[in-house]
C-alpha positions as CSV (number, residue, x, y, z in Angstrom):
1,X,0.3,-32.2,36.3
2,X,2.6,-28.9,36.0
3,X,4.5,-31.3,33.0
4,X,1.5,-32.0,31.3
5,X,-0.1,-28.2,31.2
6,X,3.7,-27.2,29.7
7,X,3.4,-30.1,27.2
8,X,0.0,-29.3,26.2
9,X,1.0,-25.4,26.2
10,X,4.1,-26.0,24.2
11,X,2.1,-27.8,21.4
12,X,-0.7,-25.1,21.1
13,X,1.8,-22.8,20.8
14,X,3.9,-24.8,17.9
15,X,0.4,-25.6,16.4
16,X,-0.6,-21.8,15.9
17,X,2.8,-21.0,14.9
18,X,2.9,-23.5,12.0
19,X,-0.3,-22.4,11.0
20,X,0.4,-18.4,11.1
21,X,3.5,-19.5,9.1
22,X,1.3,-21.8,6.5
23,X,-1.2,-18.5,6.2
24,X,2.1,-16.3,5.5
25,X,3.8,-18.8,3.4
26,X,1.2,-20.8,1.0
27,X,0.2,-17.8,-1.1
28,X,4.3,-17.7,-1.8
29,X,4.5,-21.6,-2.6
30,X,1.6,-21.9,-4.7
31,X,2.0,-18.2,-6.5
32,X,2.0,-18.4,-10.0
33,X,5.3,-17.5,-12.0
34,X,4.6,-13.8,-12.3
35,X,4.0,-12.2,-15.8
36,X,7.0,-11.2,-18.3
37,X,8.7,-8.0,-17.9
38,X,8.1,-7.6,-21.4
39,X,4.7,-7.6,-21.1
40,X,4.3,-5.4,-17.6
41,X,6.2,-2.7,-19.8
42,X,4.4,-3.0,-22.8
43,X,1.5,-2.6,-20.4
44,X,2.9,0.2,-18.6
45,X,3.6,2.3,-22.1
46,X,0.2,1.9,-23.3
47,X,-0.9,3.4,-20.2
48,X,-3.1,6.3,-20.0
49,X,-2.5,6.6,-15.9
50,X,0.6,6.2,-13.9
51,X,0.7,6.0,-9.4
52,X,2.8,4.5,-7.5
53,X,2.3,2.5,-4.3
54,X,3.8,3.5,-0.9
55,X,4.7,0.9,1.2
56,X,4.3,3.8,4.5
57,X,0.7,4.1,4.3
58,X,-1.7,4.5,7.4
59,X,-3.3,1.1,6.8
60,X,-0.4,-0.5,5.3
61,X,1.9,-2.9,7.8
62,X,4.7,-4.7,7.6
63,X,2.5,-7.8,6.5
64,X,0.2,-6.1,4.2
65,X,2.1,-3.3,2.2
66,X,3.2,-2.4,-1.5
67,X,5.9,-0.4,-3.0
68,X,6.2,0.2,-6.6
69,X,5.0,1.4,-9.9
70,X,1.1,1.0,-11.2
71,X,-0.4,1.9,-14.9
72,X,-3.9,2.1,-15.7
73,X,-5.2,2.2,-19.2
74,X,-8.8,1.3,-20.7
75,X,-7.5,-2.7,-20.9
76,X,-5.3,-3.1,-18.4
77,X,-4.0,-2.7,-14.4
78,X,0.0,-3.1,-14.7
79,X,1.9,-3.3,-11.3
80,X,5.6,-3.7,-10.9
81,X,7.3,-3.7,-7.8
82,X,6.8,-5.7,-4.0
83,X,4.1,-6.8,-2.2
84,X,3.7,-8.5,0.8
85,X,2.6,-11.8,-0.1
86,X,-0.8,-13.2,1.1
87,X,-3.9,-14.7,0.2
88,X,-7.2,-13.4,-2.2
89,X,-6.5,-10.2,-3.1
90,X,-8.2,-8.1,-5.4
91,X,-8.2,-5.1,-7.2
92,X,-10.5,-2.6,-6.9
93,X,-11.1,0.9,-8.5
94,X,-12.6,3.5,-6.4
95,X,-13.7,7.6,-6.5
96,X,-11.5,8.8,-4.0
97,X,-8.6,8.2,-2.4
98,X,-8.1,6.0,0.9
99,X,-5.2,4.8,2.8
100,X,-6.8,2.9,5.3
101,X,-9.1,-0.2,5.9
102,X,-11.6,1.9,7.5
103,X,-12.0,4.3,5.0
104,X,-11.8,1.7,2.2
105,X,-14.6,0.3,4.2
106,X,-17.0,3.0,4.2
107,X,-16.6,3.4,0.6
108,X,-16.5,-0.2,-1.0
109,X,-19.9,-0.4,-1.7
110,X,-19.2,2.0,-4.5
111,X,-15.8,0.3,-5.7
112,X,-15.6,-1.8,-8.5
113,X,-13.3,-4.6,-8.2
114,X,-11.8,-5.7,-11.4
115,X,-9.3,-8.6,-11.1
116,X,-7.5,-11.3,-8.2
117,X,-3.8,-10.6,-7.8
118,X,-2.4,-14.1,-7.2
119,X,1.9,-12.8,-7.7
120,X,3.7,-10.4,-5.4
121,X,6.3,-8.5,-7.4
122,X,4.3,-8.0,-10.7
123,X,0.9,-8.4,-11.8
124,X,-1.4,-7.6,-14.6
125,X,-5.0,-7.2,-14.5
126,X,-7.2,-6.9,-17.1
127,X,-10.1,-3.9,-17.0
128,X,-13.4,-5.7,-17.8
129,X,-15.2,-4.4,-20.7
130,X,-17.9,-2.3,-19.0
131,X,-15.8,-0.8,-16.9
132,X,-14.5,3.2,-18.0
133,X,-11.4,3.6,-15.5
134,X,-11.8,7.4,-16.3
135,X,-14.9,7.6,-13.7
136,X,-12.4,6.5,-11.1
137,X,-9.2,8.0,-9.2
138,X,-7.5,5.1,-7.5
139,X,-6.4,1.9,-7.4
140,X,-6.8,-0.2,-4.1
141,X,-5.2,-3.7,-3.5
142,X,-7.2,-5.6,-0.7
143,X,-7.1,-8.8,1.0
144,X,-10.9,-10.1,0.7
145,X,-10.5,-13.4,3.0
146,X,-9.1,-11.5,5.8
147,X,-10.3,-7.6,5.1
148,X,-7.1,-6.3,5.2
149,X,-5.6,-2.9,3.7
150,X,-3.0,-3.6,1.2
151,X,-1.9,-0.2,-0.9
152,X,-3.6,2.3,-2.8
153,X,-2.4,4.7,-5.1
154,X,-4.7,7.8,-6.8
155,X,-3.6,8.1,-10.9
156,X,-5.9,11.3,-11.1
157,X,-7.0,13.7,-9.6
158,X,-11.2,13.9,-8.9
159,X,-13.4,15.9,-11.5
């Protein structure tokens, strides 16, 4: 009996290991190739904005976490840096700045998200039309599927 509860323990644990690995690792193996430098920089001059993103935030960990340089202009959201790969993320612009899941929380009602971020050292989002990145201050990265705090980083200051 005590060889059978071990057995069966021993496989749940493998089983929720493979798949906490498979959840870490599938956003990495099915990632697009990220876009060109050349065009992240071209990006980045045109911008009227520049942040960065802190990889020490208070709602950044070490699974969910960014480091590196963001531009904003009227067309375009340029990153270029690290992130900590994972599944459906998005980009949202919001009023103020947060740092934190709960705070991002209270206030995404009023954020507008503007792009999916599908590669983890650069990416390049483009601004829909309707949207006037001047009536914001920040840009947030966010994991939808599992609500999880990625990076923010405020390119102006409010008012």
């Amino acid at each position: 009996m005590r060889r059978i509860l071990v057995l069966i323990a021993t496989h749940m644990l493998t089983l929720g290991l493979g798949f906490g690995l498979g959840v870490y690792f599938l956003p990495i193996l099915i990632a697009p190739d990220d876009p060109p430098v050349e065009e992240i920089q071209a990006a980045m001059a045109d911008a009227t904005y520049r942040t960065t993103f802190h990889r020490d935030l208070k709602g950044s960990d070490a699974v969910h976490w960014a480091e590196g340089k963001v531009s904003v202009s009227a067309r375009q959201v340029a990153f270029s840096g690290k992130m900590g790969p994972g599944p459906d993320y998005k980009v949202y612009l919001v009023h103020e700045f947060v740092d934190n899941k709960a705070d991002f929380l209270k206030i995404k009602a009023n954020a507008q998200r503007i792009g999916e971020v599908k590669t983890f050292n650069r990416f390049l989002v483009d601004v829909p039309a309707n949207v006037d990145v001047n009536e914001f201050t920040t840009v947030v990265v966010w994991c939808e599927r599992f609500s999880k705090f990625i990076s923010a980083g405020q390119y102006r200051t409010p008012g």
